[in-house]
C-alpha positions in Angstrom: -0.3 -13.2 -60.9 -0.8 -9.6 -61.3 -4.6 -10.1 -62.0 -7.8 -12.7 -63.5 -10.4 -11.9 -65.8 -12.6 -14.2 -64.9 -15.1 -14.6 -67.7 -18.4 -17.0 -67.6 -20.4 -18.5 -70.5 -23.3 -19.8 -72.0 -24.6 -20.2 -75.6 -22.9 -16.9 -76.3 -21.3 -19.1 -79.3 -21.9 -15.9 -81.7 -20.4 -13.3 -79.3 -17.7 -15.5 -76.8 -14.7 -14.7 -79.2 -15.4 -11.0 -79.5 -15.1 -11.3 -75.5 -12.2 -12.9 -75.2 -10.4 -11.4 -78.5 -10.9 -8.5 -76.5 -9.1 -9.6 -73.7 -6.2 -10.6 -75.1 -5.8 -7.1 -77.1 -4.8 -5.7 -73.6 -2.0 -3.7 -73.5 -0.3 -4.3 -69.9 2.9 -4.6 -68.1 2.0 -6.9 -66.0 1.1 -10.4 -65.9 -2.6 -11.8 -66.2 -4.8 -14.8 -66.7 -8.3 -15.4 -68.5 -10.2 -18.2 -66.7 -13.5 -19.1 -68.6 -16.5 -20.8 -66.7 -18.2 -22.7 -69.6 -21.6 -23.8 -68.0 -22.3 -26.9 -70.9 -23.4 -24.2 -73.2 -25.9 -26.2 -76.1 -24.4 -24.3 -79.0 -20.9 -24.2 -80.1 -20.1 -21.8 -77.0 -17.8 -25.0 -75.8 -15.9 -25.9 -79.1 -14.6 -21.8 -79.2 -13.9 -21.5 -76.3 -11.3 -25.3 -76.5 -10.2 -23.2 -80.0 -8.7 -20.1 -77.7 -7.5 -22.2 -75.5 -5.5 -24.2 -77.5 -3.8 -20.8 -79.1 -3.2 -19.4 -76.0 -2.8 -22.4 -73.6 -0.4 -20.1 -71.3 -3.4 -17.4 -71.0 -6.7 -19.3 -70.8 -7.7 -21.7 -68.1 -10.9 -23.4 -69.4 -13.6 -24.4 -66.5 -15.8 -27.0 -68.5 -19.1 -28.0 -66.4 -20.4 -31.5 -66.8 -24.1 -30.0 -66.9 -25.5 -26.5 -66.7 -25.0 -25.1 -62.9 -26.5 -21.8 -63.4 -25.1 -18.1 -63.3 -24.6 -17.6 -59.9 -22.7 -21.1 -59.2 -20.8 -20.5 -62.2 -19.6 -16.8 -61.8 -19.0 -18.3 -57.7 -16.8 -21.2 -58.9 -15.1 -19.0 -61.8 -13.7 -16.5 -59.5 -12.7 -18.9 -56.9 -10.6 -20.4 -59.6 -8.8 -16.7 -60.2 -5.3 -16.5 -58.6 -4.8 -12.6 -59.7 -4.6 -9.9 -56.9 -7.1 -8.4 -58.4 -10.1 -9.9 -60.5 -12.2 -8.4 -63.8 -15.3 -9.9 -64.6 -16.4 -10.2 -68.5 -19.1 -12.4 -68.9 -19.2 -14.0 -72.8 -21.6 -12.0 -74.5 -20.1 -8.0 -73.4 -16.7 -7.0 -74.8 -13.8 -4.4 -73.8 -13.2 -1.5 -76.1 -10.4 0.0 -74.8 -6.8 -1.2 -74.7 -5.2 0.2 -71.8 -8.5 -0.6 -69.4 -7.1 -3.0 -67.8 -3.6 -1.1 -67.3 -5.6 1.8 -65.8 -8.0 0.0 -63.3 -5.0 -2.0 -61.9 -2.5 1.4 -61.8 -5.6 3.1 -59.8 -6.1 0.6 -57.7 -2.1 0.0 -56.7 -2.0 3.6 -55.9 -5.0 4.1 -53.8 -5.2 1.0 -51.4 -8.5 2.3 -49.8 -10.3 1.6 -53.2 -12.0 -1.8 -53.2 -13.6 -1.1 -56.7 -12.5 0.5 -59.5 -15.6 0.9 -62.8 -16.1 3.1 -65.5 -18.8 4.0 -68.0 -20.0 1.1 -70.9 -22.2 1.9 -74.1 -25.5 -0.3 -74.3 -25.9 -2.4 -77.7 -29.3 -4.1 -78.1 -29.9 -6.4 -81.1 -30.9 -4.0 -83.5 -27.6 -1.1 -83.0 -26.1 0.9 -79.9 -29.4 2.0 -77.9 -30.8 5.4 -77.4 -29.5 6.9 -73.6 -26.6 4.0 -74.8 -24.2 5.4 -72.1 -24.7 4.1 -68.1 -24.1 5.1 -65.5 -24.5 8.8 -66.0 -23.3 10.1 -62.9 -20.1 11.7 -62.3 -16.8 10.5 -62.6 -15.4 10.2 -59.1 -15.2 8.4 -55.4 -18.3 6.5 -54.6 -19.3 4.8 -50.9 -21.4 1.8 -50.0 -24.3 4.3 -49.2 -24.6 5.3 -52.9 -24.1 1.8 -54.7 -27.0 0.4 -52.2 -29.5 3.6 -54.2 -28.9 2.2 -57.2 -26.3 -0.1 -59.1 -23.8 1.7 -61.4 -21.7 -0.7 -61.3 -22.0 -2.5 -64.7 -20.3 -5.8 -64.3 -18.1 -6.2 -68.0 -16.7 -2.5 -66.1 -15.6 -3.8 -63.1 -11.9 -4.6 -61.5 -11.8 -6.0 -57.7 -9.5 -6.9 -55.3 -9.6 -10.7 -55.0 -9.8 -10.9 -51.5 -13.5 -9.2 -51.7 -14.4 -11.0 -54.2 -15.2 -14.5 -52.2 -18.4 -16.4 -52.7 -22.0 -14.6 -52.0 -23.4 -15.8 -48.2 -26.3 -18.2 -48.8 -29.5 -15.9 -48.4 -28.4 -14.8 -52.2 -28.0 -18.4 -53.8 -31.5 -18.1 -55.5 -31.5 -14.5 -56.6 -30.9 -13.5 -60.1 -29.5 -10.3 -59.0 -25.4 -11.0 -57.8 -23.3 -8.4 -59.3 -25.0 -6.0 -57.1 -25.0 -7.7 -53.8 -21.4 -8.5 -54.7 -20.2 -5.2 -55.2 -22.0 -3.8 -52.1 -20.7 -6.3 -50.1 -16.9 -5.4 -51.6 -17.6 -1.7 -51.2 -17.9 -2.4 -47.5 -13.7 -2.4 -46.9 -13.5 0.7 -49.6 -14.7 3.0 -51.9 -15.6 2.9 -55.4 -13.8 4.8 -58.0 -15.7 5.5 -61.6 -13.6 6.2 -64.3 -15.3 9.0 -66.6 -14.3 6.5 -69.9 -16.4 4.4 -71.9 -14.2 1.2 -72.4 -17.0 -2.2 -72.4 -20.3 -2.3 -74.3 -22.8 -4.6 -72.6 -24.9 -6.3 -74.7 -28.9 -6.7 -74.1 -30.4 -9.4 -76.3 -33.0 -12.0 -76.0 -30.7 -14.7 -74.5 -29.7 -13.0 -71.7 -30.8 -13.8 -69.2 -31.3 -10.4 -67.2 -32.2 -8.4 -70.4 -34.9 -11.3 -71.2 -36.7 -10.5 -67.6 -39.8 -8.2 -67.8 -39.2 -5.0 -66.2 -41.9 -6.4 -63.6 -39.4 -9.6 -62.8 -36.7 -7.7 -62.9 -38.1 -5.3 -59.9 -39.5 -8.0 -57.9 -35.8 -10.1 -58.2 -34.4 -6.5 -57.0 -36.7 -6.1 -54.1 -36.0 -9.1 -52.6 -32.1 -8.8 -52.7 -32.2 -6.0 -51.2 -34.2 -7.3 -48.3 -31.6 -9.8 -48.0 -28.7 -7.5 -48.3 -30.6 -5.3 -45.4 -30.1 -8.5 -43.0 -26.4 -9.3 -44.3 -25.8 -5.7 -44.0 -26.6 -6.5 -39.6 -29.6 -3.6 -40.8 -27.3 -0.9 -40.6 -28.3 1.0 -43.9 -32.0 0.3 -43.6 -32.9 4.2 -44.1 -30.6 4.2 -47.6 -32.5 0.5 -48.6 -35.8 1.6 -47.6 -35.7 4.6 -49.8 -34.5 2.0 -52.6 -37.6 0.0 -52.1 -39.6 2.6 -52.1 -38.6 3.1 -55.7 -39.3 -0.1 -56.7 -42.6 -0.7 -54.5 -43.7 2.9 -56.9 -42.6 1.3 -59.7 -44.0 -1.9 -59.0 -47.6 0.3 -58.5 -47.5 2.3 -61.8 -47.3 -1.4 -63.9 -49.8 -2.8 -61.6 -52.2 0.3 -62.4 -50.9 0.0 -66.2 -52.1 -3.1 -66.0 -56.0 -2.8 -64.9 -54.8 -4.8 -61.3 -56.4 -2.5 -58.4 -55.7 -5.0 -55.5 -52.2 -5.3 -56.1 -51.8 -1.3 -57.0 -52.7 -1.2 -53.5 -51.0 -3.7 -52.0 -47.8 -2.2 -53.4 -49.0 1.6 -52.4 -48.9 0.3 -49.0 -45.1 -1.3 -49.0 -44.2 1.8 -50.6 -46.1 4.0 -47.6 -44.8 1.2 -44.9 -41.2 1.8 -46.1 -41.4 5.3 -45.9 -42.2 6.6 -49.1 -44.7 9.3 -47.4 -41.1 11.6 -46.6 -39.6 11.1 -49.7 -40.0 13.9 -52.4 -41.9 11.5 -55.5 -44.9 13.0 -57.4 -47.2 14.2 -56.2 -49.3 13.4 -59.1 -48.2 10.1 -59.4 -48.9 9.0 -55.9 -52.8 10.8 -55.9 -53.5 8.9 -59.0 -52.3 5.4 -57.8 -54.4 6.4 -54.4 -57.2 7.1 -56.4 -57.4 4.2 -58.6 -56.8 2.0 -55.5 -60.0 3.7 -54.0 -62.2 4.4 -56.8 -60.6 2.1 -59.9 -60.9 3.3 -63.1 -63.7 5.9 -61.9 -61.2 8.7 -60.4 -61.0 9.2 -64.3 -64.4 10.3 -65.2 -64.9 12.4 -61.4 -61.2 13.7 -62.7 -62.3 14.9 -66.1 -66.0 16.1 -64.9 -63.9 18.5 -62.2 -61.7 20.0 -64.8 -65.1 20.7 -67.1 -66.8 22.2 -63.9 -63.6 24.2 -63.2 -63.3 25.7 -66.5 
């Protein structure tokens, strides 16, 4: 078995046959499976999913849980189901729009043995149409290392093709976070580098069901924070500088919704992890960071003493 799409599910019953239509439209030479991790979705996620399976009983191995596990333990047991040399992950509600993407991740990889990852670009779609800024990641096509997937994740998951062997389960520090694809990939990108392909060939789908696009932005920063804290310590602490900078992003971030949101003690609180983590030799805004020190210090007053300097000065 050539490679495994391992695919996982739940009450995507309006989009799962889009994802696995576009599986089976792959144009390859080689041979491959589709093994679907159906986590007892509450729709009719579980009755198209038997449907495909019955078509196509050579292609599809169904996974059907007894009760709902979760993401992470179902993505975990999905791919340790996979027999491929080589794994893709397509989770029910994204879609493949090219092809020959499989074909060309695979021929990539079998020609450059020192890749453990090969990715490429996806368009966004939210509920309404494709999104403004639809096309992530932008950076440039080309080799990647661990140092730059640990600044930032550009690795969009429905884009992904892995060699097996890195793609065991996630150690135990990460069973409650809500952020694996990332640590997984890192973790993967320790044994190689990380090709991405300059095509667009998945669209990933944000909508109010899923769960990572459902998050608030707040959440979403905080779930981030503290994977990376726990990737530092998986990592034996050997890329601190690259995660520290990392945090520091997030512990800004974190302070400009704080401010946003009239909460001075916790502005400051995150100021300070972003100070403590180095943020004070990193090249951020100047602006930015005096106004966050100033409504730590003076609340909403650095305003008003703000605007009475400018009068004075003009």
């Amino acid at each position: 078995m050539k490679l495994s799409v391992a695919t996982i599910t739940y009450n995507h019953e309006r989009y799962i046959g889009q994802a696995i239509e576009s599986v089976l439209a792959q144009k390859v030479n080689f041979d491959y499976e589709i093994v679907i991790g159906e986590d007892c979705s509450t729709d009719g996620t579980r009755v198209v999913v038997q449907d495909f399976q019955r078509r196509y009983p050579e292609r599809i191995k169904l996974l059907l849980r007894e009760g709902n596990i979760g993401g992470l333990r179902n993505i975990e047991s999905t791919l340790a189901a996979c027999h491929g040399q080589y794994v893709a992950i397509l989770e029910g509600d994204d879609y493949w729009t090219s092809m020959d993407k499989l074909q060309r991740q695979v021929d990539f990889l079998d020609e450059h043995p020192d890749y453990a990852v090969c990715c490429h670009r996806v368009r966004f779609l939210n509920q309404i149409g494709f999104a403004e800024l639809a096309i992530f990641p932008s950076l440039p096509p080309g080799p990647y290392a661990i140092e730059d997937l640990l600044k930032g994740n550009f690795v969009m998951t429905c884009s992904a093709v892995l060699r097996r062997d890195l793609s065991g389960p996630l150690p135990p520090c990460f069973s409650k976070t809500k952020v694996g694809d990332w640590p997984r990939y890192v973790l993967a990108a320790r044994h190689g580098k990380i090709e991405l392909m300059d095509d667009i060939m998945a669209v990933y789908r944000m909508h109010s069901e899923s769960m990572w696009s459902s998050m608030s932005q707040l959440t979403r920063l905080e779930e981030s924070s503290q994977m990376l804290k726990n990737l530092d310590k998986q990592l034996g602490y050997e890329y601190t500088n690259t995660i520290r900078h990392t945090l520091c992003d997030i512990y800004l971030e974190k302070a400009s919704i704080a401010r946003q949101e009239g909460k001075r003690m916790r502005t400051a609180r995150h100021l300070i992890c972003y100070l403590r983590n180095g943020g004070w030799q990193i090249r951020a805004s100047h602006r930015l960071l005096v106004g966050l020190a100033a409504y730590t210090l003076f609340g909403s007053w650095y305003k008003v003493f703000s605007r009475a300097k400018s009068a004075s000065n003009s």
